[in-house]
LOKOLGU-141406 format. One record per residue (C-alpha): residue number from 1; residue in three letters; x, y, z. Coordinates in pm, 1 decimal, decimal comma, padded with zeros to 6 digits. Layout:
(NUM; Ala; (X; Y; Z)) ...
This chain:
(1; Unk; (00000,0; 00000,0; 00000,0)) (2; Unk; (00146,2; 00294,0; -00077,8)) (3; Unk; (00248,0; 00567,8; 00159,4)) (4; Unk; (-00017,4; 00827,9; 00054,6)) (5; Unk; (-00295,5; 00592,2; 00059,2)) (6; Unk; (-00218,2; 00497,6; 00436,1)) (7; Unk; (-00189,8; 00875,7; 00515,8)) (8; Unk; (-00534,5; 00919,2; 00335,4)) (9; Unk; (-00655,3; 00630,2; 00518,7)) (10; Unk; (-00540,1; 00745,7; 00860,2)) (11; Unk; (-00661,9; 01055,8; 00788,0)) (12; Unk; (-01005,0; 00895,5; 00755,6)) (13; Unk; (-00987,3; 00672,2; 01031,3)) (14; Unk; (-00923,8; 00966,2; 01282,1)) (15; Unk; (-01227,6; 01192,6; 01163,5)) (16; Unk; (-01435,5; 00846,9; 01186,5)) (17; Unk; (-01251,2; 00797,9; 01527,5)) (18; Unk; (-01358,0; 01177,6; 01620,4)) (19; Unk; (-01732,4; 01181,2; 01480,3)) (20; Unk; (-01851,8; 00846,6; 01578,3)) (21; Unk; (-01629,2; 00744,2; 01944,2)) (22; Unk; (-01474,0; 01030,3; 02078,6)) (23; Unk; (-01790,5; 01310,4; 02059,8)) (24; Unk; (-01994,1; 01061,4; 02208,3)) (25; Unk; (-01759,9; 00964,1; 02500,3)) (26; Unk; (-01760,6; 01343,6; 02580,1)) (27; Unk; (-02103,3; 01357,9; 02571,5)) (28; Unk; (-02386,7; 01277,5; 02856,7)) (29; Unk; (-02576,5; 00939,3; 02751,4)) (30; Unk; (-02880,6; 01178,1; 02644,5)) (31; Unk; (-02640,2; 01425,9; 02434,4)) (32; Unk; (-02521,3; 01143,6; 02231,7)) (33; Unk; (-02861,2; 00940,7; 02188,0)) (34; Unk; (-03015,4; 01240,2; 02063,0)) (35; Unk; (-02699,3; 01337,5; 01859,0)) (36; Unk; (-02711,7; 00998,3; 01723,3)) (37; Unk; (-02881,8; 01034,3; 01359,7)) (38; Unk; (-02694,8; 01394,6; 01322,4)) (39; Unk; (-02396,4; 01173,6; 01336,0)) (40; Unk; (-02506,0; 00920,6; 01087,0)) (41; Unk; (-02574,1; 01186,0; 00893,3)) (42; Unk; (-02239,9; 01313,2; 00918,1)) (43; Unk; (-02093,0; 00972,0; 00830,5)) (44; Unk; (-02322,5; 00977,1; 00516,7)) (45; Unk; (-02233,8; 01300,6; 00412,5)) (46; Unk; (-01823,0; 01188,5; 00416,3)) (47; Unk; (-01966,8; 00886,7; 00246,9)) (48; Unk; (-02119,4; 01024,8; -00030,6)) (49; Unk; (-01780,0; 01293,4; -00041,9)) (50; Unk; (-01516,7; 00981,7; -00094,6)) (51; Unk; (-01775,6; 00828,9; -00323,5)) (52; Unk; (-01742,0; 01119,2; -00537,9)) (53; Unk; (-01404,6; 01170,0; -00510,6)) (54; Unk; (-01236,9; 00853,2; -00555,5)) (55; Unk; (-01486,7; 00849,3; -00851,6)) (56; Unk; (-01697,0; 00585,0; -00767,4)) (57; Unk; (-02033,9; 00796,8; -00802,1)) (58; Unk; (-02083,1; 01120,9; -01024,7)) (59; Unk; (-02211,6; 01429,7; -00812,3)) (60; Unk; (-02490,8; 01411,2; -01056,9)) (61; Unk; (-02608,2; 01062,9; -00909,3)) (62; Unk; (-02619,8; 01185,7; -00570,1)) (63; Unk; (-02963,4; 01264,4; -00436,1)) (64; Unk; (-03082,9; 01588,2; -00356,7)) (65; Unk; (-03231,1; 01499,4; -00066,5)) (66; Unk; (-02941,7; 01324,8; 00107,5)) (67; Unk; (-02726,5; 01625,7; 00026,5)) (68; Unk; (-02964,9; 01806,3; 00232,4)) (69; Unk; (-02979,5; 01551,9; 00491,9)) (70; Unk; (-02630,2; 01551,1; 00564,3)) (71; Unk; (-02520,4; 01902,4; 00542,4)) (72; Unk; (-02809,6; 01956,2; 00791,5)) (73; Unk; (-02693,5; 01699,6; 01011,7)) (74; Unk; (-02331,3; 01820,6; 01004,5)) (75; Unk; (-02458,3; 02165,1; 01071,6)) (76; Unk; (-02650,2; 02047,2; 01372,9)) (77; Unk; (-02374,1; 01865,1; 01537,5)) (78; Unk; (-02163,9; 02155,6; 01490,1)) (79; Unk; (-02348,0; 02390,7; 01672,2)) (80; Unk; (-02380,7; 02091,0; 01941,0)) (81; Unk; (-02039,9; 02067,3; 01978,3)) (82; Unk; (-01961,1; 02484,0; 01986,9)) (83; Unk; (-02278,5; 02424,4; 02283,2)) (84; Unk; (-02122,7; 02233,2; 02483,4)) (85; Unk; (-01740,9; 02384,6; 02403,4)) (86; Unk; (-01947,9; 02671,9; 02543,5)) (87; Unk; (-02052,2; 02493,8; 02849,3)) (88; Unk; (-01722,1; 02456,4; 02981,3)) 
């Protein structure tokens, strides 16, 4: 495997690492239940970015809908986190 791919890779691995363990662990069992589908969403929306960038998918085949869905849901747990970064 070749050097950049394992950088891209561990790139990935720590947002996934940040967005689905390590917000939730600093979160109170209610914050991260109702965070929950806001982080789906987030993993959906990086989902449907390396689709389209590693050229699996055209932008043209992604939905509008789930565009919507996901910037939405990355904008909400956003301002979730900048709450409770506010909190402290």
């Amino acid at each position: 495997m070749s050097r950049k791919r394992i950088k891209e890779l561990k790139n990935d691995l720590t947002f996934s690492l940040n967005s689905n363990v390590f917000i939730p662990l600093c979160l109170s069992k209610n914050e991260a239940l109702r965070l929950e589908k806001h982080i789906d969403g987030v993993n959906k929306l990086r989902k449907i970015r390396n689709d389209v960038a590693h050229g699996n998918i055209g932008y043209n085949e992604v939905s509008f809908d789930d565009a919507k869905e996901a910037v939405e849901s990355s904008m909400a747990l956003v301002k979730a986190i900048e709450a409770k970064l506010h909190e402290s």
